[in-house]
PQR file with spaces between the fields and no chain letter, atoms N, CA, C, O and H, PARSE charges and radii, in Angstrom:
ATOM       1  N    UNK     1       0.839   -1.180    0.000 -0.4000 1.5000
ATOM       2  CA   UNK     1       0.000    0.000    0.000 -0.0000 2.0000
ATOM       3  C    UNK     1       0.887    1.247    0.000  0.5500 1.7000
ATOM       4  O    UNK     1       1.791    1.484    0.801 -0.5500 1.4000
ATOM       5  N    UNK     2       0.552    1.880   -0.853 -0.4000 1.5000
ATOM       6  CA   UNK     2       0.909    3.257   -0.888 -0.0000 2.0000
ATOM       7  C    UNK     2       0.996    3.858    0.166  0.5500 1.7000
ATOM       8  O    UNK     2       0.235    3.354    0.992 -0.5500 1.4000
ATOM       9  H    UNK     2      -0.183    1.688   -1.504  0.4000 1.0000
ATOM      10  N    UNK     3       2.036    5.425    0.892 -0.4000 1.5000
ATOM      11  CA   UNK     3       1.573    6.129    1.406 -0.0000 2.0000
ATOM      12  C    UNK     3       0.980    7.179    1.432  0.5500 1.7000
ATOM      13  O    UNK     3       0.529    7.490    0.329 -0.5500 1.4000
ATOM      14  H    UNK     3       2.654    5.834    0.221  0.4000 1.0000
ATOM      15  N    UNK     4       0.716    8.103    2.493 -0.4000 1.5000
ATOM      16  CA   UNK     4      -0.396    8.861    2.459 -0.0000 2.0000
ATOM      17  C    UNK     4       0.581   10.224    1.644  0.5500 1.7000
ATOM      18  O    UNK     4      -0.324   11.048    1.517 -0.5500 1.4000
ATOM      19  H    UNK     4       1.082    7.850    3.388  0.4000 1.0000
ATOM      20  N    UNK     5       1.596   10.769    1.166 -0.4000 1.5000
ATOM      21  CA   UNK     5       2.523   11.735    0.520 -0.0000 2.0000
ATOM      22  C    UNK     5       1.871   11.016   -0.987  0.5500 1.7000
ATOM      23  O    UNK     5       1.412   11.827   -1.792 -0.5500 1.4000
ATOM      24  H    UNK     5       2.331   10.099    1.269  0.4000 1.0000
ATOM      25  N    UNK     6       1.835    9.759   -1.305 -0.4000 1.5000
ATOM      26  CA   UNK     6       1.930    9.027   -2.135 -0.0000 2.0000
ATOM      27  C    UNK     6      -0.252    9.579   -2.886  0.5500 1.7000
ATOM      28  O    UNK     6      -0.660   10.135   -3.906 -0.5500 1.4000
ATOM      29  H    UNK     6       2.207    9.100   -0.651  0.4000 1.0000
ATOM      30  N    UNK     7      -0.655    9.238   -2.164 -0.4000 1.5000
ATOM      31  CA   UNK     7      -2.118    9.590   -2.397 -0.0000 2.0000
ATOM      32  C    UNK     7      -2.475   11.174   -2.758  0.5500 1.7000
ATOM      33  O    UNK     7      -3.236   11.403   -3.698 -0.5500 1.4000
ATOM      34  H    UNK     7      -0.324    8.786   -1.335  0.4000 1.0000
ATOM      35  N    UNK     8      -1.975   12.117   -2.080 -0.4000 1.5000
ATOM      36  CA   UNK     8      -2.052   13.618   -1.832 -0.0000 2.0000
ATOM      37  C    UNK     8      -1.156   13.957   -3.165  0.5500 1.7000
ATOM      38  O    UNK     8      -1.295   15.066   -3.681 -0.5500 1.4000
ATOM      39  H    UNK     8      -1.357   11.931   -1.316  0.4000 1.0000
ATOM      40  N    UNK     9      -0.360   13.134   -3.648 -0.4000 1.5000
ATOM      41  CA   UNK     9       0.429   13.698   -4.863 -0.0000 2.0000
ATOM      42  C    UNK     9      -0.346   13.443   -5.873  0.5500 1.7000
ATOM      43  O    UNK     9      -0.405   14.295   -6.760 -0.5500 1.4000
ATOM      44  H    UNK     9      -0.247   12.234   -3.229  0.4000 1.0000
ATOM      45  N    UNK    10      -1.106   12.254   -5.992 -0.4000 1.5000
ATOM      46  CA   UNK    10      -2.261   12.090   -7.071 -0.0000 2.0000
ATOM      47  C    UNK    10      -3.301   12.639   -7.378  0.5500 1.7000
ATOM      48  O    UNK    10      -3.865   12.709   -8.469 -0.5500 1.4000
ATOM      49  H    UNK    10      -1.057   11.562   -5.272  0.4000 1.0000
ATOM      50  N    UNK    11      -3.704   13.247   -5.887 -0.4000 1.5000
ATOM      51  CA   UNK    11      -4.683   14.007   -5.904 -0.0000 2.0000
ATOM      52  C    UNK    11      -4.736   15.320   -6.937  0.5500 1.7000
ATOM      53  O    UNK    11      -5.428   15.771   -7.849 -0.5500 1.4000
ATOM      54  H    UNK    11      -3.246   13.190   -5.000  0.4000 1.0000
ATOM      55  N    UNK    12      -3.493   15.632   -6.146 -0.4000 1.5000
ATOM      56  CA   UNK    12      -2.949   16.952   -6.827 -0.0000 2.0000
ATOM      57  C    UNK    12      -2.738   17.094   -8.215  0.5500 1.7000
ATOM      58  O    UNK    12      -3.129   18.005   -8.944 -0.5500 1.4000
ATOM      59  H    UNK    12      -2.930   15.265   -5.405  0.4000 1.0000
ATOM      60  N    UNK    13      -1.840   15.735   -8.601 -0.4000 1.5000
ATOM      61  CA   UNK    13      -1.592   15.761  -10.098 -0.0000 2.0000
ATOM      62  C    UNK    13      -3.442   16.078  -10.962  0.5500 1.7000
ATOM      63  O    UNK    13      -3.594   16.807  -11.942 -0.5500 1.4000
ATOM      64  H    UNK    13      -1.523   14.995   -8.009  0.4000 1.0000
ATOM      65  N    UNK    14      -4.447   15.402  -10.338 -0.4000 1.5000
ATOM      66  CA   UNK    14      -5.546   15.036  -10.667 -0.0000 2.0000
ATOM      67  C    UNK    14      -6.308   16.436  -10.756  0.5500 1.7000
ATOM      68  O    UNK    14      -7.110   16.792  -11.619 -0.5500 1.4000
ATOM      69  H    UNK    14      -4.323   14.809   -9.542  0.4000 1.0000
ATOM      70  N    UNK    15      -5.966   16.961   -9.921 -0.4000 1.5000
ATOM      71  CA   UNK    15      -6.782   18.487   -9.821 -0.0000 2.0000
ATOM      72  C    UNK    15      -6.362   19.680  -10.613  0.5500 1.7000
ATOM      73  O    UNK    15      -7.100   20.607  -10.947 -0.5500 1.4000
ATOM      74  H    UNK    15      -5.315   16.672   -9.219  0.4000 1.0000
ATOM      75  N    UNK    16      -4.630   19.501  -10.968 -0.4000 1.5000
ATOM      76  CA   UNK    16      -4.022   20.248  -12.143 -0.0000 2.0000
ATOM      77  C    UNK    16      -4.589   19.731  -12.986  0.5500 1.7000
ATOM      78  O    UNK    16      -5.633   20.323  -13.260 -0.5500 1.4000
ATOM      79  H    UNK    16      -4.031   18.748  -10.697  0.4000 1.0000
ATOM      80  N    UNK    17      -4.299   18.412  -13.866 -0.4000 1.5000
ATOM      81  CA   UNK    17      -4.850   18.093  -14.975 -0.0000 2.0000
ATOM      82  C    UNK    17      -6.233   18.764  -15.639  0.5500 1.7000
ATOM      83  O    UNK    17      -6.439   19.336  -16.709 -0.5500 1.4000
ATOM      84  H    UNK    17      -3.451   17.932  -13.643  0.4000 1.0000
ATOM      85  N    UNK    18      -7.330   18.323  -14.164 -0.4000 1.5000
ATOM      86  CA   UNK    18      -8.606   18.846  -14.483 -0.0000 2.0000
ATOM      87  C    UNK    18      -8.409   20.222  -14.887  0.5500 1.7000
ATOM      88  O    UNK    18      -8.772   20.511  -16.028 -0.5500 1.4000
ATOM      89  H    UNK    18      -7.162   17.858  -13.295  0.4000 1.0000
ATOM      90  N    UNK    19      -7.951   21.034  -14.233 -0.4000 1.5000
ATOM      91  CA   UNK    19      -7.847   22.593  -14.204 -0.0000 2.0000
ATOM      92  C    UNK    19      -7.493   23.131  -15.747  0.5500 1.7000
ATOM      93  O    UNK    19      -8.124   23.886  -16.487 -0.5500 1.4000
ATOM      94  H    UNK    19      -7.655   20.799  -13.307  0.4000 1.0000
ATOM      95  N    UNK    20      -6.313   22.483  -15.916 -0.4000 1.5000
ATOM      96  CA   UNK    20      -5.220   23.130  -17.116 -0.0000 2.0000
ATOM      97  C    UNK    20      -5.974   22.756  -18.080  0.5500 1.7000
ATOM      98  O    UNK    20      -7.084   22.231  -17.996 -0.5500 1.4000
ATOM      99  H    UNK    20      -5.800   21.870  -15.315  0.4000 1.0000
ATOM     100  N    UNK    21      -5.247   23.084  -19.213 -0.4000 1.5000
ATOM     101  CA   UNK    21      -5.220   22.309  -20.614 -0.0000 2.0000
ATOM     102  C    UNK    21      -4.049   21.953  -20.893  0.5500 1.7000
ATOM     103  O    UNK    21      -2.919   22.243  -20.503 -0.5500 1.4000
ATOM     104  H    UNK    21      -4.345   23.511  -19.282  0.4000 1.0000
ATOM     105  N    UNK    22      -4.665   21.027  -21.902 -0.4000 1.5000
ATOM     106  CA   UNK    22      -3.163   19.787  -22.198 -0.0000 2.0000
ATOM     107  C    UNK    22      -1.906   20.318  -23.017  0.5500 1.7000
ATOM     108  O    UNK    22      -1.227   19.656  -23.801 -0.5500 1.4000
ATOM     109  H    UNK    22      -5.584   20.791  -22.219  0.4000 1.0000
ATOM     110  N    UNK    23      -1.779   21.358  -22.746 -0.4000 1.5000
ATOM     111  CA   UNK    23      -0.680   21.997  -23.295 -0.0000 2.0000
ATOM     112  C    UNK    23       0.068   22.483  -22.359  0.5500 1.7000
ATOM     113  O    UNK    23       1.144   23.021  -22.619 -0.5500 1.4000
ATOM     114  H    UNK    23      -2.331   21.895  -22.108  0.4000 1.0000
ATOM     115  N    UNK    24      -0.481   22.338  -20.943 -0.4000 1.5000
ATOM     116  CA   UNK    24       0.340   22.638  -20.072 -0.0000 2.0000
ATOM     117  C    UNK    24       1.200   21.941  -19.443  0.5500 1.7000
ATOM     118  O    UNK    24       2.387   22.112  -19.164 -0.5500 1.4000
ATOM     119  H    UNK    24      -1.355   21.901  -20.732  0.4000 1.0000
ATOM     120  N    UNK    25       0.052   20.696  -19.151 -0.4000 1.5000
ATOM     121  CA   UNK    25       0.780   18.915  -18.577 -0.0000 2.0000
ATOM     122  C    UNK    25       1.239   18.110  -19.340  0.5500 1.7000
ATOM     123  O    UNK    25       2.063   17.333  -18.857 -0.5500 1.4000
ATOM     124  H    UNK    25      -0.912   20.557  -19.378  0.4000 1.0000
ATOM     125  N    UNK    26       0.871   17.962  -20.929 -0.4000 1.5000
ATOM     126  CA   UNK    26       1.279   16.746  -21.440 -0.0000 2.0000
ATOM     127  C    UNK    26       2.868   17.003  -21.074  0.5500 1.7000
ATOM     128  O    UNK    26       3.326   16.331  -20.149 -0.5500 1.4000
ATOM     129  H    UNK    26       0.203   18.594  -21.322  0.4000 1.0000
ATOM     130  N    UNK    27       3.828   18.042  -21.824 -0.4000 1.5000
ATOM     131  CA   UNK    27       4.940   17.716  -21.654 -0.0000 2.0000
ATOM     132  C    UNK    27       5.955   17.173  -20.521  0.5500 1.7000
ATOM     133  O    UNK    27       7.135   16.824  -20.515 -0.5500 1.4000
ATOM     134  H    UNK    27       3.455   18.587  -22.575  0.4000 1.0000
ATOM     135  N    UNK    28       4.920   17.273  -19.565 -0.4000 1.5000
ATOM     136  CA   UNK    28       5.535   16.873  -17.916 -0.0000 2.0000
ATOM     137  C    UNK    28       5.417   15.414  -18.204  0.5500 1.7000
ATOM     138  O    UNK    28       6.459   14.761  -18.271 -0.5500 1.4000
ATOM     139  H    UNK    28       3.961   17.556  -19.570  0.4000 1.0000
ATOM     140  N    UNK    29       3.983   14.688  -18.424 -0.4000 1.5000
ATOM     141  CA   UNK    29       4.154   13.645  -18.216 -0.0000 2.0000
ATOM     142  C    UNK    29       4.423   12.843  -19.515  0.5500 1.7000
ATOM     143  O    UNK    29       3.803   11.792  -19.675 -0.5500 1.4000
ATOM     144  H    UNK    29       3.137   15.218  -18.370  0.4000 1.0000
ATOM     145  N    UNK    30       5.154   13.192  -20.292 -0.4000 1.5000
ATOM     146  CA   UNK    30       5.119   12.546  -21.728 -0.0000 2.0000
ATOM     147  C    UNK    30       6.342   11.769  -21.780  0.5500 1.7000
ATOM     148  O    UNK    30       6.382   10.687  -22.365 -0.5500 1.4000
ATOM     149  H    UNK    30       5.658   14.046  -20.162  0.4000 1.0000
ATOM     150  N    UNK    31       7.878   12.555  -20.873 -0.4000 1.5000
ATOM     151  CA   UNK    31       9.110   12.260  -20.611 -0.0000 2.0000
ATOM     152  C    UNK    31       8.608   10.608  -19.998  0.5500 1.7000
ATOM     153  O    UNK    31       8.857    9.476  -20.411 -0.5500 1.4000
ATOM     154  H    UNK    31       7.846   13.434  -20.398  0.4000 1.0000
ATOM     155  N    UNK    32       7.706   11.186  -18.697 -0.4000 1.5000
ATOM     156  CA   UNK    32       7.641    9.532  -17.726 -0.0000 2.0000
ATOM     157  C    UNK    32       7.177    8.968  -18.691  0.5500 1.7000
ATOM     158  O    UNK    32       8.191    8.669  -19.321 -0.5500 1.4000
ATOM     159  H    UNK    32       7.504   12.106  -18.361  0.4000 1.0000
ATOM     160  N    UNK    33       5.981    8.463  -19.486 -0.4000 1.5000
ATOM     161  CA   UNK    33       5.495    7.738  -20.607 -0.0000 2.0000
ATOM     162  C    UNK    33       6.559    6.721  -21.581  0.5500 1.7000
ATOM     163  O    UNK    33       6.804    5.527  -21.753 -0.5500 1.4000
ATOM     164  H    UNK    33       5.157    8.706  -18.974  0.4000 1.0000
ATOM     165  N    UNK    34       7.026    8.190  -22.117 -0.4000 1.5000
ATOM     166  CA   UNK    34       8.224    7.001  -23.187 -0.0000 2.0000
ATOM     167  C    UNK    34       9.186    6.686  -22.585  0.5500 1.7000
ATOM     168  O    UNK    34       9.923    5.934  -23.222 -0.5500 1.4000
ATOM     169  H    UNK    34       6.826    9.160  -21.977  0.4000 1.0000
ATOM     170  N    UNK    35       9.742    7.116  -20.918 -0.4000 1.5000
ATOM     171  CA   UNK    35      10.602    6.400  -20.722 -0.0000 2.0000
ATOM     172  C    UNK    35      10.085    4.868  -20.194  0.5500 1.7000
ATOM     173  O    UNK    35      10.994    4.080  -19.934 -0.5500 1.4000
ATOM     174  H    UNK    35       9.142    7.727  -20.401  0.4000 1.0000
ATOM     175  N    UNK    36       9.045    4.513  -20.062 -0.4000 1.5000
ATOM     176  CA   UNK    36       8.133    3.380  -19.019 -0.0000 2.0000
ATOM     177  C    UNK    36       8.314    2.763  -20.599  0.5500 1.7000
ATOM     178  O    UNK    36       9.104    1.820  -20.570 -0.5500 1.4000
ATOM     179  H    UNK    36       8.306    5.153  -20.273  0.4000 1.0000
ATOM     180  N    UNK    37       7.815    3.030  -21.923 -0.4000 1.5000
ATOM     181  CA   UNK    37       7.894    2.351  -23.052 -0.0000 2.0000
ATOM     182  C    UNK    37       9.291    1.604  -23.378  0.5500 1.7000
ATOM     183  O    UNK    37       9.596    0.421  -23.527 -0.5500 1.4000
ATOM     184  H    UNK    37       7.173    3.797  -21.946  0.4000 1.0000
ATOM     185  N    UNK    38      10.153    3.084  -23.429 -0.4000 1.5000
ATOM     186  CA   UNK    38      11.618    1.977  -23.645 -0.0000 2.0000
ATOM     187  C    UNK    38      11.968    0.811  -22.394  0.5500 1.7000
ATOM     188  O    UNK    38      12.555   -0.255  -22.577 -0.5500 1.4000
ATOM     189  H    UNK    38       9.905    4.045  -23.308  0.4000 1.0000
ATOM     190  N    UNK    39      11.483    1.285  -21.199 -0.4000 1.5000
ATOM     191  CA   UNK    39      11.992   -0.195  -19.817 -0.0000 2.0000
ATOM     192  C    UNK    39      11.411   -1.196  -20.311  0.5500 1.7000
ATOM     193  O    UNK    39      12.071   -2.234  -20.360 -0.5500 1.4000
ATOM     194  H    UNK    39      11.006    2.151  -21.051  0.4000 1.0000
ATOM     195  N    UNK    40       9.674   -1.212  -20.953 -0.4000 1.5000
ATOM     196  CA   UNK    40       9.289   -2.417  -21.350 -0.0000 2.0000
ATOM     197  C    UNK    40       9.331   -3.057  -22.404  0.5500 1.7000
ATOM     198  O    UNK    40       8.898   -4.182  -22.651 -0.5500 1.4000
ATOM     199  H    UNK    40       9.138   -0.368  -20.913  0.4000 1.0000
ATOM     200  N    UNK    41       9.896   -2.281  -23.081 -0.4000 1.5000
ATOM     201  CA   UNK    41      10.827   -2.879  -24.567 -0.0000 2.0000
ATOM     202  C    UNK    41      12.076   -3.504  -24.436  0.5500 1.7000
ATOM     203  O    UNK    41      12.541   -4.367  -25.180 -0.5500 1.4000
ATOM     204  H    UNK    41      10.248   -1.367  -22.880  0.4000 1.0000
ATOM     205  N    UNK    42      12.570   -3.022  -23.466 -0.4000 1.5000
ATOM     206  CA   UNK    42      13.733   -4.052  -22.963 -0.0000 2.0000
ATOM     207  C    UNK    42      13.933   -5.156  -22.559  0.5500 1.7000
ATOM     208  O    UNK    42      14.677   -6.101  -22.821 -0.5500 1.4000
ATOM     209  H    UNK    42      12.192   -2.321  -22.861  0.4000 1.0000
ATOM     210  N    UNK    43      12.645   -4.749  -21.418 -0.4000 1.5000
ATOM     211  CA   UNK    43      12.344   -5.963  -20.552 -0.0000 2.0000
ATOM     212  C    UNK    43      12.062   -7.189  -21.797  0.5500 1.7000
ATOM     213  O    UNK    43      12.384   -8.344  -21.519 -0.5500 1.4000
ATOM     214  H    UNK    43      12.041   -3.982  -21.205  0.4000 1.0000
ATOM     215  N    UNK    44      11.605   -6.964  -22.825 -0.4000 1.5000
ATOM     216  CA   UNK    44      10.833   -7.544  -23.674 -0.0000 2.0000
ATOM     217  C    UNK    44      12.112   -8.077  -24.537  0.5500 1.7000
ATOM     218  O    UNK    44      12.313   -9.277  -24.726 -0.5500 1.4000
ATOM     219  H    UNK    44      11.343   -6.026  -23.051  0.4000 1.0000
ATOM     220  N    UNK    45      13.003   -6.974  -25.065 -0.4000 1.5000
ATOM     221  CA   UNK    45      14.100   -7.709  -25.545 -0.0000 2.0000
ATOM     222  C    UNK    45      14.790   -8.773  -24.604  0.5500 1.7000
ATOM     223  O    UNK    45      15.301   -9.675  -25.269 -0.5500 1.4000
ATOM     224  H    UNK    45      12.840   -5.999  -24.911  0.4000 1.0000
ATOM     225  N    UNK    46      14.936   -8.908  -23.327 -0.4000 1.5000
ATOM     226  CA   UNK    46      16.076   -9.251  -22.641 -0.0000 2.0000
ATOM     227  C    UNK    46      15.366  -10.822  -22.654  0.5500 1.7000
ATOM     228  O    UNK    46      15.918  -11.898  -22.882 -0.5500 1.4000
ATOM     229  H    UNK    46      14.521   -8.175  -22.787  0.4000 1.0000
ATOM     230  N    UNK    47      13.599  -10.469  -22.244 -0.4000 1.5000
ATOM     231  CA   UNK    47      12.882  -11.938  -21.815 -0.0000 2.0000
ATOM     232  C    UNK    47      13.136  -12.899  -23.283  0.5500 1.7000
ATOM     233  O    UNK    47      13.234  -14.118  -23.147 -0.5500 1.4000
ATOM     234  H    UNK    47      13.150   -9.595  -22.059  0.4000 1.0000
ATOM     235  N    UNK    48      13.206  -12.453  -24.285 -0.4000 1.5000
ATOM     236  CA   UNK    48      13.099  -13.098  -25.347 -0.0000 2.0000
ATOM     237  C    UNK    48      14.198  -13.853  -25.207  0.5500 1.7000
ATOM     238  O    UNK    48      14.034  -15.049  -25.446 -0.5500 1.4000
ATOM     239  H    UNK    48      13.127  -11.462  -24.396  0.4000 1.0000
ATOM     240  N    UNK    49      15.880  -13.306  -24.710 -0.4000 1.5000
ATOM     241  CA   UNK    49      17.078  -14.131  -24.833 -0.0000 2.0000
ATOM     242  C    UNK    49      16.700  -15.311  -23.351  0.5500 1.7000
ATOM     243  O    UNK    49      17.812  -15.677  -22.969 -0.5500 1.4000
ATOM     244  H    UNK    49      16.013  -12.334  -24.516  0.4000 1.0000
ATOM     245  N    UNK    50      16.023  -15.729  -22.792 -0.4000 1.5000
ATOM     246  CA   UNK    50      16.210  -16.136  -22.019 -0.0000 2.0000
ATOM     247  C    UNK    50      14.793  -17.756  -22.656  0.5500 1.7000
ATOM     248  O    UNK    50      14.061  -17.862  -23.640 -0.5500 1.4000
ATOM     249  H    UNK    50      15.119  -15.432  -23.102  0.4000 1.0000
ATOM     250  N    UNK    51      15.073  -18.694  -21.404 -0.4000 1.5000
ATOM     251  CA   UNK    51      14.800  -19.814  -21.969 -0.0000 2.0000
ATOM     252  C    UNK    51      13.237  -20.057  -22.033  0.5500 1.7000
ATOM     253  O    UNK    51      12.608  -19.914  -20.984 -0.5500 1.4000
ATOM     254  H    UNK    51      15.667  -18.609  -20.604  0.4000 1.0000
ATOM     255  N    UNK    52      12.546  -20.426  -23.227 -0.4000 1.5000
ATOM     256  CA   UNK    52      11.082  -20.396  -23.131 -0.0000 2.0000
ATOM     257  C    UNK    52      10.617  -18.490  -23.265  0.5500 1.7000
ATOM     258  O    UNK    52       9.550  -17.955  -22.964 -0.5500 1.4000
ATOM     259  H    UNK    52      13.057  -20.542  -24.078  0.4000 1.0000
ATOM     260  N    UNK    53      11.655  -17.978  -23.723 -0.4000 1.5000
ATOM     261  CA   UNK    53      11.079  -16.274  -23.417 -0.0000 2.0000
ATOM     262  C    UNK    53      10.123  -15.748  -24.161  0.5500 1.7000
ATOM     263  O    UNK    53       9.382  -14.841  -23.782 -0.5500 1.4000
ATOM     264  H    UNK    53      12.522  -18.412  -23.968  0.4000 1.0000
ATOM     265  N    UNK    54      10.075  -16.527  -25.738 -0.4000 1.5000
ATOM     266  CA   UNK    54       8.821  -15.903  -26.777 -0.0000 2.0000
ATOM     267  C    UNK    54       7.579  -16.386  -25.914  0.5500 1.7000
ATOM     268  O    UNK    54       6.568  -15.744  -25.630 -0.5500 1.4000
ATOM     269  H    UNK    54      10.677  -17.264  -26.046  0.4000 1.0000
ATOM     270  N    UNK    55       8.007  -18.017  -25.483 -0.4000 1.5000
ATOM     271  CA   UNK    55       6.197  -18.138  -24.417 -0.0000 2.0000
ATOM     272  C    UNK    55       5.942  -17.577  -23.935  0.5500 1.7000
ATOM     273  O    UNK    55       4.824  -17.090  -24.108 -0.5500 1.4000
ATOM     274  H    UNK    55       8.828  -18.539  -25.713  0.4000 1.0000
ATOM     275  N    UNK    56       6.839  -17.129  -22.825 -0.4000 1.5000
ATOM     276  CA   UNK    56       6.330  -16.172  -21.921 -0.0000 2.0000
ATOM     277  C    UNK    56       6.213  -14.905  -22.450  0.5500 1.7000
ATOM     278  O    UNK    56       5.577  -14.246  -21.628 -0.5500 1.4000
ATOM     279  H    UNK    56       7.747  -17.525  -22.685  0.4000 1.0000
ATOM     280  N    UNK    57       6.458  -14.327  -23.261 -0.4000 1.5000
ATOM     281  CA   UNK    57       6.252  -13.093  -23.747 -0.0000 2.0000
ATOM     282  C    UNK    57       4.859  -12.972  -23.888  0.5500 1.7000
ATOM     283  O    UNK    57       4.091  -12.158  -23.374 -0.5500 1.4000
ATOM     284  H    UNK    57       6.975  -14.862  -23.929  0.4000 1.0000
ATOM     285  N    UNK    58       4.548  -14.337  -25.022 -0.4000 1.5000
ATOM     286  CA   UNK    58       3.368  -14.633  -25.522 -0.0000 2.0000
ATOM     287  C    UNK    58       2.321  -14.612  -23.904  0.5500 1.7000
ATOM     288  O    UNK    58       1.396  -13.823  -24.098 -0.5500 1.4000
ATOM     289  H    UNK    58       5.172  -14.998  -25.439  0.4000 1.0000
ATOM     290  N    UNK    59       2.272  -14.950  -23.117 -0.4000 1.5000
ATOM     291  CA   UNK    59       1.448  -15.223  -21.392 -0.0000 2.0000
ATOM     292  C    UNK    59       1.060  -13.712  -21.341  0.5500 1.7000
ATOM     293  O    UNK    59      -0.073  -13.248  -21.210 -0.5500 1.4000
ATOM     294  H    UNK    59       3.024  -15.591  -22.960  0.4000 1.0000
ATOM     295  N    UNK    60       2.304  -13.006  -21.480 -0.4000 1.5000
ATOM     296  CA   UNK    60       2.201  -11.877  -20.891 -0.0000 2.0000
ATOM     297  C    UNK    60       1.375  -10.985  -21.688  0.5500 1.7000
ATOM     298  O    UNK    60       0.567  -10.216  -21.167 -0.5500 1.4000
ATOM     299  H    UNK    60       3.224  -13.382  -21.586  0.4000 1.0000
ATOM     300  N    UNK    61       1.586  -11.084  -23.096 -0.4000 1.5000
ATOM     301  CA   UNK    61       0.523  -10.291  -23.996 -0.0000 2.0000
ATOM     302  C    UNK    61      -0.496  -10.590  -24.079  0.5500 1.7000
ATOM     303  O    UNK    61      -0.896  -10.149  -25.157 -0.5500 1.4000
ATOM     304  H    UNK    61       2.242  -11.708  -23.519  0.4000 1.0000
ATOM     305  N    UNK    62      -1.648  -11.372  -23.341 -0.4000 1.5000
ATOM     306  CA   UNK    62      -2.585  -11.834  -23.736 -0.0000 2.0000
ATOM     307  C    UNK    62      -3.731  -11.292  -22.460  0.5500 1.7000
ATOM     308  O    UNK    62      -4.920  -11.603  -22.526 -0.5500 1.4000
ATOM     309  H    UNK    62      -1.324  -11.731  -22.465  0.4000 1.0000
């Protein structure tokens, strides 16, 4: 479980979003986005070298 700094930051993010327009926030959160894309492209390259990894790739996409 999360903590309570952890909840109050979502909130917040949640109440800017509503407020702004997306010309204000996307670029904040666009950095976190594609960097979460390239970790799981990796993850994805790395599982493949490993034994049974297209199966499990395959588990995981479904």
């Amino acid at each position: 479980m999360r903590d309570k700094t952890h909840d109050e930051f979502i909130e917040t993010w949640a109440i800017f979003v509503r407020n702004n327009p997306i010309e204000k926030w996307k670029p904040q959160i666009k950095n976190l986005i594609d960097s979460q894309i390239i970790i799981a492209n990796r993850f994805y390259s790395h599982l493949l070298k490993t034994k049974n990894g297209e199966e499990k790739l395959n588990l995981l996409r479904r």
